[in-house]
C-alpha positions as CSV (number, residue, x, y, z in Angstrom):
1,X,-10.3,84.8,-53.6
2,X,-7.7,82.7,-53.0
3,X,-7.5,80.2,-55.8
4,X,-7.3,83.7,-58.1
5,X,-4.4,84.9,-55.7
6,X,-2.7,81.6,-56.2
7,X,-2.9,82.5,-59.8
8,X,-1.4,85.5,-59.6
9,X,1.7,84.2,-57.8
10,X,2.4,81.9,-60.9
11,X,2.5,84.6,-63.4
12,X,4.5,86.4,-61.6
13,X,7.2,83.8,-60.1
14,X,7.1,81.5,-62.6
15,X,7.3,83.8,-65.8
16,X,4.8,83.3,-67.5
17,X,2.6,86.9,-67.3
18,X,0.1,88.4,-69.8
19,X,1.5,90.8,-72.6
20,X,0.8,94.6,-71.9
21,X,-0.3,96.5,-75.3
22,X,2.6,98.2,-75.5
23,X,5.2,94.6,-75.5
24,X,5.5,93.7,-78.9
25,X,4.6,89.8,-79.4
26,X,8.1,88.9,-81.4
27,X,10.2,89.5,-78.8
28,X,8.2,87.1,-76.9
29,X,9.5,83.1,-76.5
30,X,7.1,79.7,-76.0
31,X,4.7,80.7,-73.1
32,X,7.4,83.0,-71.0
33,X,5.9,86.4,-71.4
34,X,7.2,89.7,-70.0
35,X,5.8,90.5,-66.5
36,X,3.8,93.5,-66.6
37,X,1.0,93.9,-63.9
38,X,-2.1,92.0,-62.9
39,X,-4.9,94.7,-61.5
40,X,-7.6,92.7,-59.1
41,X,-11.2,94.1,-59.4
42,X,-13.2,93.1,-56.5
43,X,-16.2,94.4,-54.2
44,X,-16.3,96.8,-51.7
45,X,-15.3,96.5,-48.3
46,X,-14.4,93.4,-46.7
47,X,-11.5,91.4,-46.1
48,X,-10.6,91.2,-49.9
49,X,-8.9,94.7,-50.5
50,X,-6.3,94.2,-47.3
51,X,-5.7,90.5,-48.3
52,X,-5.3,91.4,-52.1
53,X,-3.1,94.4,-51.2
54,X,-1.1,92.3,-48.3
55,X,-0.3,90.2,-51.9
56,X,1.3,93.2,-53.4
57,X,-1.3,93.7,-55.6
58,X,-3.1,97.3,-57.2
59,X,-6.8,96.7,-56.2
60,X,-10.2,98.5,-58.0
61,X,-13.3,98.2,-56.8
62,X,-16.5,98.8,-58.0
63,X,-20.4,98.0,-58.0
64,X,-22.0,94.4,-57.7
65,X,-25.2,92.0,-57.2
66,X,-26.6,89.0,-57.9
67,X,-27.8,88.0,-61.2
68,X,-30.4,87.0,-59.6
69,X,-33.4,88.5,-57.3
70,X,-37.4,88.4,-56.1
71,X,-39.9,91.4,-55.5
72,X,-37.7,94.8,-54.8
73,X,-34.4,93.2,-54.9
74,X,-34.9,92.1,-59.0
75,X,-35.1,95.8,-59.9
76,X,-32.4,96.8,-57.0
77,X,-29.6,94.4,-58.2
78,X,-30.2,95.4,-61.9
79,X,-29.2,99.0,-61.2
80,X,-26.1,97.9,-59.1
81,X,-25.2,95.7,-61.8
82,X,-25.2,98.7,-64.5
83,X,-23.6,100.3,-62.1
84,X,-20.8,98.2,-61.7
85,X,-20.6,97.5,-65.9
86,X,-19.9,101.5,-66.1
87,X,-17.5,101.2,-63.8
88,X,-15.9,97.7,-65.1
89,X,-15.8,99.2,-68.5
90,X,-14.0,102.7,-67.6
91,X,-11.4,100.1,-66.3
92,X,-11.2,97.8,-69.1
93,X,-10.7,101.1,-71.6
94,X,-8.0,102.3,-69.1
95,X,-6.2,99.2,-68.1
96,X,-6.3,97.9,-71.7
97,X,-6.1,94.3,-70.1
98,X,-4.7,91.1,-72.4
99,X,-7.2,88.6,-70.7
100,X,-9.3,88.4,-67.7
101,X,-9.5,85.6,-65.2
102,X,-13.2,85.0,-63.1
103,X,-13.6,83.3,-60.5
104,X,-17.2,83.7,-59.7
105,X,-19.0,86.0,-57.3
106,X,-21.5,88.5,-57.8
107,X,-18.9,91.2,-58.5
108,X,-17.9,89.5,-61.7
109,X,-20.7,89.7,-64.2
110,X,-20.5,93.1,-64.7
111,X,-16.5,92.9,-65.1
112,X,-16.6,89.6,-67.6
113,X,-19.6,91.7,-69.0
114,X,-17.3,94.6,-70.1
115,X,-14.4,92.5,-71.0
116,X,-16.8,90.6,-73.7
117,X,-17.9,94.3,-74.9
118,X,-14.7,94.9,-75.1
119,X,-13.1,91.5,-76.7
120,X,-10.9,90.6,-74.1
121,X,-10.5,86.7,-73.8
122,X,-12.0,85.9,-70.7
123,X,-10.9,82.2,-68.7
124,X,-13.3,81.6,-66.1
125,X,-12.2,79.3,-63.4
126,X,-15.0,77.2,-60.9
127,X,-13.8,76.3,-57.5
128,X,-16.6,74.4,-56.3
129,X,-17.7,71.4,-58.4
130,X,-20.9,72.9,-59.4
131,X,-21.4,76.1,-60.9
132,X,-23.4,79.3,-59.2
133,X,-25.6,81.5,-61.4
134,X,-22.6,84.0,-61.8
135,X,-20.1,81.1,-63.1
136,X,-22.8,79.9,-65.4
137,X,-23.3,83.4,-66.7
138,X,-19.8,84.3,-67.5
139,X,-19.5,80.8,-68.7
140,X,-20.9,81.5,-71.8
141,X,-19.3,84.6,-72.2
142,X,-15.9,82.8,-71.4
143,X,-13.5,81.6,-74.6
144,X,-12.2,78.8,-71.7
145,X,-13.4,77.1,-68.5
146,X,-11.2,75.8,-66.0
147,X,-12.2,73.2,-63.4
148,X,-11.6,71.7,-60.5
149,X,-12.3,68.7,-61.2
150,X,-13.6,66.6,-64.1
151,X,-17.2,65.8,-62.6
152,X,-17.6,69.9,-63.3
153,X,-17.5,69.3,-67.2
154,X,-21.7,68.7,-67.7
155,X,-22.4,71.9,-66.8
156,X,-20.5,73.4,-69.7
157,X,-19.7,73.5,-73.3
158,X,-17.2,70.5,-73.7
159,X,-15.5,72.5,-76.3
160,X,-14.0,74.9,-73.3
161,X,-13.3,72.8,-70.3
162,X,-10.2,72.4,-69.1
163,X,-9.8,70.4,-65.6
164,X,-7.0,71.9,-64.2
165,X,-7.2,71.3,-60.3
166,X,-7.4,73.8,-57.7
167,X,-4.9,76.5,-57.2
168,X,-3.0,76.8,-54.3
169,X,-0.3,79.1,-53.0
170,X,3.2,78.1,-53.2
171,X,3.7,78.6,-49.7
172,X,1.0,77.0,-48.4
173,X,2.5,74.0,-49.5
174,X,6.1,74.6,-48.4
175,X,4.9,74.5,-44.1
176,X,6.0,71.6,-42.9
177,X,5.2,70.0,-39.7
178,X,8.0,70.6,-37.2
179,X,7.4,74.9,-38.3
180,X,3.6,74.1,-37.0
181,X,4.6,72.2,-34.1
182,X,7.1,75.1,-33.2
183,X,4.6,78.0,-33.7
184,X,1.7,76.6,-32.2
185,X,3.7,75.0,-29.6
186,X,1.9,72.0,-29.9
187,X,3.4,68.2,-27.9
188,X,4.8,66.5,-30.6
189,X,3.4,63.3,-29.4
190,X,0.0,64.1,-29.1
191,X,-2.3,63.9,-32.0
192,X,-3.9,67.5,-33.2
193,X,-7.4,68.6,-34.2
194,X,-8.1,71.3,-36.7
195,X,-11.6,73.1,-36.3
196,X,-11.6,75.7,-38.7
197,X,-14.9,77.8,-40.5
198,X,-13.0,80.4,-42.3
199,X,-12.1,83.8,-41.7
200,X,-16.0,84.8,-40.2
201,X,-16.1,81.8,-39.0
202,X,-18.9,78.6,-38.6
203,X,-20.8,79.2,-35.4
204,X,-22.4,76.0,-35.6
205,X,-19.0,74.5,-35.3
206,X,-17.4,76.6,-33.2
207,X,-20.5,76.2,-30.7
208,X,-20.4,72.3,-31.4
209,X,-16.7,72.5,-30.1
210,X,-17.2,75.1,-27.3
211,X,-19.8,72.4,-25.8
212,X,-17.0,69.2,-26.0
213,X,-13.7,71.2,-25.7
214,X,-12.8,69.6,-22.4
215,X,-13.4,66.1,-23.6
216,X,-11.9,66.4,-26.6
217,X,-8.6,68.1,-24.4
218,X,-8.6,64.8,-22.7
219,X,-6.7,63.0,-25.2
220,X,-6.0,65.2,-28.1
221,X,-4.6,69.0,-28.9
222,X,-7.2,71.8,-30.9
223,X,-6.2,73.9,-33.4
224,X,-9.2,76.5,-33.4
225,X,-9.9,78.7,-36.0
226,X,-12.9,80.6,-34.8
227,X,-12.9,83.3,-37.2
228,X,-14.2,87.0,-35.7
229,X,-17.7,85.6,-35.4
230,X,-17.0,83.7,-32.1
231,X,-13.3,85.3,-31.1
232,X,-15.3,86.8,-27.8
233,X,-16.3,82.7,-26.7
234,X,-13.1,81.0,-27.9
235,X,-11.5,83.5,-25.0
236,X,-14.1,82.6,-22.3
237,X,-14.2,78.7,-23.6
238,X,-10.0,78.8,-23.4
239,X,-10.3,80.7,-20.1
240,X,-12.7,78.2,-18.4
241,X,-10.0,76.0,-19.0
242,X,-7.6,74.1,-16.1
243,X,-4.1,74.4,-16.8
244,X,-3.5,71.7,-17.8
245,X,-6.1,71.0,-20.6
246,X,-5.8,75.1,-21.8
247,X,-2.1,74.2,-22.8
248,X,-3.7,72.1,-25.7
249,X,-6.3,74.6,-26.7
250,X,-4.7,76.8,-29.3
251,X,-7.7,79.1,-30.2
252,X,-6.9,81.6,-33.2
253,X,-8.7,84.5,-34.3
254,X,-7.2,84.0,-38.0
255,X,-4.4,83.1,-40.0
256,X,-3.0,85.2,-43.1
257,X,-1.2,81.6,-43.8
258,X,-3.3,78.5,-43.2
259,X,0.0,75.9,-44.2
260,X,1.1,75.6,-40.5
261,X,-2.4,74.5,-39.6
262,X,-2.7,72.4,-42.0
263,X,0.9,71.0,-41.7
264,X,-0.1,70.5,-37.9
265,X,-3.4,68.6,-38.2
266,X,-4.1,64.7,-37.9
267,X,-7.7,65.5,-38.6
268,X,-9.9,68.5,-39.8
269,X,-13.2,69.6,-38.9
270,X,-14.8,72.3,-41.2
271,X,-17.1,73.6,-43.7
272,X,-16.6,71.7,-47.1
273,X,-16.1,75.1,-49.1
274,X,-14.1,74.8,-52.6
275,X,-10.8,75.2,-50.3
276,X,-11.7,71.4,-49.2
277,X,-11.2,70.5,-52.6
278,X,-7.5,71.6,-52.8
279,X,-5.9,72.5,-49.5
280,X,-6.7,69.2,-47.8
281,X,-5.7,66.6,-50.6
282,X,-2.1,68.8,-50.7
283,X,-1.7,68.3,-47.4
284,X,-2.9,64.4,-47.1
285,X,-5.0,65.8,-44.7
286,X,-8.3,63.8,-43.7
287,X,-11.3,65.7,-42.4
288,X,-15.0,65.8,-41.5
289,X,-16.9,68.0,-43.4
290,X,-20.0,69.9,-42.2
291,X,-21.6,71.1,-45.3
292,X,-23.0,74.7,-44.9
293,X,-26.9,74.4,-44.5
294,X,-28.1,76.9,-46.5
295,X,-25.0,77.3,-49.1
296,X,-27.8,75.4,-51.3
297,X,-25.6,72.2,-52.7
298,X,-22.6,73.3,-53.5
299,X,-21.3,72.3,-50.2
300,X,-22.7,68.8,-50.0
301,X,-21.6,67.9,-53.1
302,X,-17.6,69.1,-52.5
303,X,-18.4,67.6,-49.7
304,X,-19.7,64.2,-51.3
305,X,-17.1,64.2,-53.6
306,X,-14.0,63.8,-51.3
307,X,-16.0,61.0,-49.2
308,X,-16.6,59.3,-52.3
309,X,-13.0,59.0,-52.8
310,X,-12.2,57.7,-49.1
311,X,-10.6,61.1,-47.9
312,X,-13.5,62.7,-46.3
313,X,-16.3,61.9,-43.5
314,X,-19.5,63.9,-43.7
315,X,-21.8,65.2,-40.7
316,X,-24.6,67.4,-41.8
317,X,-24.7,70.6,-39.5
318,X,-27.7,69.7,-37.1
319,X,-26.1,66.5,-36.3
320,X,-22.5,67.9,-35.1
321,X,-22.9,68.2,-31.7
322,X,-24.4,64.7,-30.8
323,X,-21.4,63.3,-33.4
324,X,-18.2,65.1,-33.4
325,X,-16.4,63.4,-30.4
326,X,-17.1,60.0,-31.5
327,X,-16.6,60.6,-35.3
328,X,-13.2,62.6,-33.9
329,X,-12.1,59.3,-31.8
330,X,-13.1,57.1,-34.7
331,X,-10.7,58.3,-36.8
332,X,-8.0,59.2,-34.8
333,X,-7.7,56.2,-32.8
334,X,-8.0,54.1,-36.2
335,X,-4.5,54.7,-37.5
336,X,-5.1,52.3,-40.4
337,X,-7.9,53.8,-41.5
338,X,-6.4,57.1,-40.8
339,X,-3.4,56.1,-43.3
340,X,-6.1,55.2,-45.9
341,X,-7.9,58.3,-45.9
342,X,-4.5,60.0,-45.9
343,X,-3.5,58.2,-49.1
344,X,-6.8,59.1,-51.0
345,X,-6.9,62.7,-49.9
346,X,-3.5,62.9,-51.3
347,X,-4.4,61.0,-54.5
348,X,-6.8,64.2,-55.0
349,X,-4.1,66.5,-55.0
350,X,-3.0,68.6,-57.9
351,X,-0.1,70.8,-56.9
352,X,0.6,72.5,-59.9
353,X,-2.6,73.9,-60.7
354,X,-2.2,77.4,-60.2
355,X,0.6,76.7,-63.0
356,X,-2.2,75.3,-65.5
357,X,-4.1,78.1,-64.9
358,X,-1.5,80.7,-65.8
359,X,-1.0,78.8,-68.8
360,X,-4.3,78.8,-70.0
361,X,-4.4,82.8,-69.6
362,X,-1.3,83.0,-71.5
363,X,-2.6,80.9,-74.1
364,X,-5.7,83.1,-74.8
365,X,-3.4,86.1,-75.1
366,X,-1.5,84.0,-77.8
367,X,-4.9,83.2,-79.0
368,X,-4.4,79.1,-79.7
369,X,-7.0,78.3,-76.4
370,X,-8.8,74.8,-77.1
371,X,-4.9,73.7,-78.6
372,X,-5.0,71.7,-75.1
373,X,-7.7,70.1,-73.1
């Protein structure tokens, strides 16, 4: 959600929009098209419609399942699935969209399907380095592919790749770390933790902290992110506190803006979602990544992929509790090696990506796609 958010933000503040029907193409210069409107088709329910909305942007939803299923479900997810195409193609005949960015989910197919009925380009982006059955799907239907990375190419036709980074919001990156240490309150001289498992939350992790909190306390401040999974024992764990070591315990249900966090942290624990891949390298920010178990691969190898390149530990899920105060002290009492892992996640970054994106939409509007690669 948020990579296609950061998206959306370029188009708009940097210019560079897709072309209503009614905007006639010669009045157009280069790649700065007139602003119209971006319309966000998502799921029901959830967190997506307030966050989307929260963005300033008109939100549809409609129908959705996996492209995939066993027994009942095959049949079950096929009828959601036409139900959503109806519904995606009453939108696509209404909206009369330019070009449609994916990026992945179940409630895409049947969007990307009706945009191809329709012959509206379609630019699918992949977070994650390797592709879900939904990506792969829409992949083919897709005039472009956009990637995080360039280890994401094999899984597509060569002809459409593009590796354009992952997108991040512009304010994310503008936090900077005396704002953290202000909001959070945080001792400027003492090093800071960031435990973080999304907006649900991990409860692996946050259970794996819960059970260390006061030795961790000791020496270092926590940033805690538990998510509304755990929010009821983040209050009893910050409660069971002394004084003294609940001053460094900053437990938080969840942020609408995760750049203080990050701007605040000296080390991250989390999941290794497709976030990993673009908000810690921005920030220079080292972590230790605990791989969702049963996210199938897609964690391990975003996971892999940063601690290949120095920036990144990784602790599989069943082994967190026995390792996350020493692999915590390891790196934070290793400044050198700290530095290191700072410089590599850093060498990962790519800033502008959200930018690249944009620009790849506005191309397939203009229709000159696979000019760049």
């Amino acid at each position: 959600m948020y990579p296609a958010l950061s998206v959306a933000k370029a188009l708009v503040v940097d210019g560079v929009s897709l072309i209503a029907a009614d905007v006639e193409k010669e009045t157009l210069r280069d790649t700065r098209y007139a602003i119209r409107e971006v319309l966000w088709v998502g799921s029901h329910g959830g967190m997506e419609e307030e966050l989307v909305t929260r963005a300033g942007l008109p939100f549809k939803a409609i129908r959705g399942a996996g492209v995939h299923g066993v027994g009942w479900r095959l049949p079950l997810n096929a009828l959601r699935l036409m139900q959503g195409f109806v519904e995606a193609l009453g939108l696509v005949r209404a909206y009369q969209p330019n070009a449609l960015l994916v990026t992945g989910g179940f409630v895409t197919a049947p969007v990307a399907l009706a945009a191809w009925f329709s012959r509206i380009p379609i630019l699918v982006y992949l977070p994650d380095i390797e592709p879900g059955l939904a990506v792969q799907f829409i992949s083919r239907l897709a005039r472009r592919v956009a990637v995080t990375v360039a280890d994401s190419r094999k899984y597509f036709d060569a002809r459409k790749v593009v590796v354009t980074g992952y997108p991040t919001r512009p304010a994310l990156g503008a936090a900077t770390r005396d704002e953290a240490i202000s909001h959070f309150g945080l001792d400027p001289d003492r090093l800071t933790l960031l435990v973080t498992g999304g907006s649900r939350g991990a409860r692996s992790i946050n259970r794996a902290v819960f059970a260390v909190l006061p030795e961790l306390l000791k020496d270092y401040q926590v940033i805690h992110l538990s998510g509304q999974l755990d929010w009821a024992e983040a209050e009893q764990a910050r409660d069971a506190l002394p004084a003294d070591l609940r001053a460094r315990y900053h437990a938080v249900l969840f942020l609408h803006e995760m750049g203080l966090a990050l701007a605040a942290a000296d080390v991250a624990v989390s999941r290794a979602g497709a976030s990993a891949l673009g908000e810690y390298p921005l920030f220079g920010l080292p972590a230790i990544l605990v791989p969702y178990p049963h996210a199938w691969r897609y964690q391990k190898v975003n996971a892999d992929y940063l601690v290949e390149r120095g920036a990144a530990l990784r602790v599989n899920d069943e082994d967190l509790l026995a390792r996350l105060v020493p692999e915590v002290r390891a790196l934070l009492e290793d400044r050198d090696r700290l530095a290191r892992m700072r410089a590599a996640a850093r060498a990962a970054a790519t800033p502008d990506a959200a930018r690249r994106i944009a620009q790849e939409l506005v191309a397939l509007v203009r229709g000159d796609a696979g000019a760049r690669s």
